[in-house]
C-alpha positions, 0 to 999 in steps of 0.5 A: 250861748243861750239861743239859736245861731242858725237864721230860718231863712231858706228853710222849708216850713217844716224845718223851720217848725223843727228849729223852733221847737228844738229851741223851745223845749221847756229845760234849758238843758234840753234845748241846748242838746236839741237845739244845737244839734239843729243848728248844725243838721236841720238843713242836711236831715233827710224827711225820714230824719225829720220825722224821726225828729218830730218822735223824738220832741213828743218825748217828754224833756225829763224822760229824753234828757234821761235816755241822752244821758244814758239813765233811761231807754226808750221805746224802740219807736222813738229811738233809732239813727237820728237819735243816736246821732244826737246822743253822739253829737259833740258836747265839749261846748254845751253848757249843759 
């Protein structure tokens, strides 16, 4: 799977914004995580949770694929629930 299975359509444009980048990151690796995990959560994401989302994709793809891995930490600011949500999220089927 290389793409989004989600549709937009019923989303807010800040969800939709978010889906997108997600999707887009620039190392396959890291929109499979983001953009999975987006998938499934961005309709259920609280706005608090989107804006911890929107910290997260100002991190840099090598420097947030790292601390996912667990070979790097990062900042208290840009770490927190949604973070470890998406660290926790399953991975069985990623093709990372």
């Amino acid at each position: 799977m290389t793409g989004t299975t989600r549709s937009s359509n019923g989303l807010d444009d800040r969800r939709k914004r978010l889906l997108f980048r997600c999707w887009h990151r620039g190392t396959r690796e890291m929109d499979l995580i983001l953009g999975r995990f987006a998938d499934a959560e961005i309709g259920n994401l609280s706005d608090d949770e989107l804006t911890q989302l929107e910290t997260l994709l100002e991190e840099a793809d090598p420097d947030l694929y790292a601390a996912i891995t667990g070979d790097k930490v990062l900042a208290a600011e840009v770490i927190g629930p949604l973070f470890a949500r998406i660290k926790a999220f399953p991975i069985a089927d990623r093709e990372v």
